[in-house]
C-alpha positions in Angstrom: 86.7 80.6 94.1 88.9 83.8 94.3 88.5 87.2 94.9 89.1 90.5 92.8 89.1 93.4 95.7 89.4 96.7 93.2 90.2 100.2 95.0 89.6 103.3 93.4 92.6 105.6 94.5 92.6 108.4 96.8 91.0 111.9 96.1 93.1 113.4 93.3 94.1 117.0 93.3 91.0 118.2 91.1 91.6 122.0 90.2 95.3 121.8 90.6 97.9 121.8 87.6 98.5 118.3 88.2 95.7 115.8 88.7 97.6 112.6 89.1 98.7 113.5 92.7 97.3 113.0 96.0 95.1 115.3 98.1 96.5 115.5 101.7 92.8 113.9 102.3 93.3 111.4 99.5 96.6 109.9 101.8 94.6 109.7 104.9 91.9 107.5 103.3 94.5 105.6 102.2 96.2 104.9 105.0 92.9 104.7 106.7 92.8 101.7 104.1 95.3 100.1 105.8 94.6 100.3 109.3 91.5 98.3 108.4 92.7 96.0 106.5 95.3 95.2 109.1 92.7 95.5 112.0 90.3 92.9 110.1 93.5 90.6 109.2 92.9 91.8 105.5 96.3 90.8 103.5 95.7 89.9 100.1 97.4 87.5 98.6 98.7 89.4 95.4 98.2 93.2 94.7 98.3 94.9 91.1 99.0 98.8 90.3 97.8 100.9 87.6 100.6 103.1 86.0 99.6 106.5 87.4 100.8 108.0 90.1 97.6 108.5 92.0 97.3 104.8 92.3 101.1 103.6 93.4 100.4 106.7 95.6 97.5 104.6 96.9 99.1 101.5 97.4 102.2 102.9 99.1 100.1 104.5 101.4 97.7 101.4 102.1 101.0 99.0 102.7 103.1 101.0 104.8 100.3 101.4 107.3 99.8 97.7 106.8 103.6 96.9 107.4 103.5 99.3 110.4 100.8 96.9 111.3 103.1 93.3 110.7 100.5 92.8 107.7 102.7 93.4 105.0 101.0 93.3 101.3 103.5 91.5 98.8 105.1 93.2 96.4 103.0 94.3 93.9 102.5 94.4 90.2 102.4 97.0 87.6 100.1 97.0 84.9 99.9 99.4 82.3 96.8 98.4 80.8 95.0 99.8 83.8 95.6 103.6 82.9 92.0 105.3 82.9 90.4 106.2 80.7 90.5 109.1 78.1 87.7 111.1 78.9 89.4 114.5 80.1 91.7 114.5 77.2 88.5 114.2 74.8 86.6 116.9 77.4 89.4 119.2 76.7 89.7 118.5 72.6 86.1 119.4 71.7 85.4 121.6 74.6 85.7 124.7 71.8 84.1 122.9 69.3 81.1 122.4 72.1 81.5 126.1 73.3 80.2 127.2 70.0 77.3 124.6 69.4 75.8 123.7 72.4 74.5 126.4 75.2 73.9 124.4 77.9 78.0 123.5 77.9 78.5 127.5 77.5 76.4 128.6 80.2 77.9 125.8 82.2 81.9 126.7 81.9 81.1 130.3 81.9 79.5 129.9 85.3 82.5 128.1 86.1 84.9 130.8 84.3 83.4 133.8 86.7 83.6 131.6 89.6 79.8 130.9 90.6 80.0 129.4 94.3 78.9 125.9 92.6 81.4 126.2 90.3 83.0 122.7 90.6 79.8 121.0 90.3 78.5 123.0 87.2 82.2 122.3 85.7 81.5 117.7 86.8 77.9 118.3 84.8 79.5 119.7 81.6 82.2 116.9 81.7 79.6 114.7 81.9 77.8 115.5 79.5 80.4 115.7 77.0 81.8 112.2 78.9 78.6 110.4 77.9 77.9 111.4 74.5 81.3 110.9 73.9 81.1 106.9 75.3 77.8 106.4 73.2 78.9 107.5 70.3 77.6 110.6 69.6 80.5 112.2 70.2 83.6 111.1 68.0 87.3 112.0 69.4 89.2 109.3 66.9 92.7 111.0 67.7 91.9 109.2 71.4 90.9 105.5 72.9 87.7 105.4 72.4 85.9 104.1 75.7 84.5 100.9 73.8 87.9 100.3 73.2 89.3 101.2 76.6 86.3 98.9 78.1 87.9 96.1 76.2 91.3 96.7 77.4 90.5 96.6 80.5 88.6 93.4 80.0 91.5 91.8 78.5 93.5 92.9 81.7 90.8 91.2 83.8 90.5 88.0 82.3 94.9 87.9 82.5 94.5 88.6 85.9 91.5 85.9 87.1 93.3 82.8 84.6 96.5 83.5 86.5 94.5 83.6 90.2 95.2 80.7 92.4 92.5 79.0 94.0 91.2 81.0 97.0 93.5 83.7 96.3 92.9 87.6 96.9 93.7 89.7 94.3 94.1 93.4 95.4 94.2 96.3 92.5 94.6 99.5 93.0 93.3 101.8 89.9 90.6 104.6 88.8 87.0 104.9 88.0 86.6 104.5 84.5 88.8 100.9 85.5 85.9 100.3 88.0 83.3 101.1 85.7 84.6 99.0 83.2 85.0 95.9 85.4 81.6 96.4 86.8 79.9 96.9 83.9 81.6 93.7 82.8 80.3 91.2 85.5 76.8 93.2 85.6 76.6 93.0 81.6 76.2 96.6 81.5 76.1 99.5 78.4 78.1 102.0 77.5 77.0 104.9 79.4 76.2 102.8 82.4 78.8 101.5 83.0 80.6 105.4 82.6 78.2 105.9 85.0 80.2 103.9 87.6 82.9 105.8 87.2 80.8 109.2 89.2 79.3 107.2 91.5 82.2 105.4 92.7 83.9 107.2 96.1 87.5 107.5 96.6 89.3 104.5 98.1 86.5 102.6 98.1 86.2 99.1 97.4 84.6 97.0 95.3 84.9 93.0 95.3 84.0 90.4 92.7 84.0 86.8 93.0 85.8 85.0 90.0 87.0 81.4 88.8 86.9 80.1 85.7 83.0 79.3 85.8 82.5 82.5 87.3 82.9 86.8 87.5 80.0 88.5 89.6 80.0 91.3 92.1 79.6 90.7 95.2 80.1 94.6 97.2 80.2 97.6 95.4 81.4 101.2 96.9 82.0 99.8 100.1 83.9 102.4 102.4 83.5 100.8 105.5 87.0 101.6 106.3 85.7 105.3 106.1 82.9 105.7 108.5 84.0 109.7 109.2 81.6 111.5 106.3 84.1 114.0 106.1 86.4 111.4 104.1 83.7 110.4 101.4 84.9 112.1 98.3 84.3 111.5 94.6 88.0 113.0 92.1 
């Protein structure tokens, strides 16, 4: 058997113009990555990157720690069928739309809008909100991936990856998430909005480890920061 190690990446800059970079925190769990891995002797065997920034970010981080360490990863992969998911785009498109019909998502952003002290957490519950009705169906976005189809993507990615696994190999990938979510709720059989579900639940740089050959794709850990024991570094964008 082999193993799939997935890593969300590092806390995001959430509230900043651009997402898809690193927090200051989001490098230091990282890089606190690394120095586990290399203390443990942790040095998978191949290592796959999504195609946003956040996540080579990530992995640069994890490895040159590592290297520092003489527990260089190889040289790793880039897959563009790990990109996340479309949520936030679809938040955004019907947000005014939404404004208009539904009060609970008005009272929500204009909470947010005249800066309530909880403002970040009323802003998470009207994304997901919209997230979930959106990923069920209830919600139709058709200029976007849908997330059935984004779920299947990412499936197909998966399956590539385990068929081309060597026996006994580790198989690092650095990604988001939704990309968690989706391979979660893949081994665990999981719905729709479950399996979105993941994707809040999931803490930055944590990882998650499935066991796979070809009779076989289960999970064996799931949001294991082990490598992060100071509180301080458990985040969730």
């Amino acid at each position: 058997m082999s193993e799939l190690i997935v890593i969300r990446h590092g806390q995001a800059s959430f509230g900043e113009d651009n997402y898809d970079q690193l927090s200051p925190l989001g490098l230091e769990q990282a890089r606190t990555l690394g120095h586990y891995w290399a203390r443990h002797g942790i040095c998978p065997e191949q290592v796959i990157v999504g195609p946003l920034h956040r996540h080579r970010q990530t992995w640069e981080a994890t490895a040159e720690v590592m290297a520092e360490q003489n527990y260089p990863l190889p040289e790793p992969k880039f897959r563009d069928d790990l990109d996340e998911h479309q949520g936030d785009q679809v938040f955004r498109h019907l947000l005014p739309e939404l404004l208009e019909k539904d009060a609970e998502i008005r009272q929500l952003i204009a909470d947010v809008e005249v800066g309530a002290a909880d403002a970040s957490r009323r802003f998470m519950k009207a994304f997901v909100k919209v997230a979930t009705r959106w990923a069920t169906g209830e919600l139709q976005a058709p200029e976007f991936e849908s997330w059935q189809d984004f779920r299947a993507r990412v499936t197909r990615a998966t399956d590539e990856i385990m068929r081309t696994a060597e026996p006994h190999d580790s198989i690092a990938v650095f990604a988001s998430g939704g990309t968690v979510g989706a391979i979660t709720g893949a081994a665990l059989g999981l719905r729709d909005d479950k399996a979105l579900e993941i994707n809040y639940l999931v803490r930055n740089c944590a990882v998650n480890e499935f066991i796979i050959s070809p009779q076989r794709f289960a999970l064996s850990s799931f949001n294991n920061t082990a490598h992060l024991p100071d509180k301080s570094l458990h985040t969730y964008v």
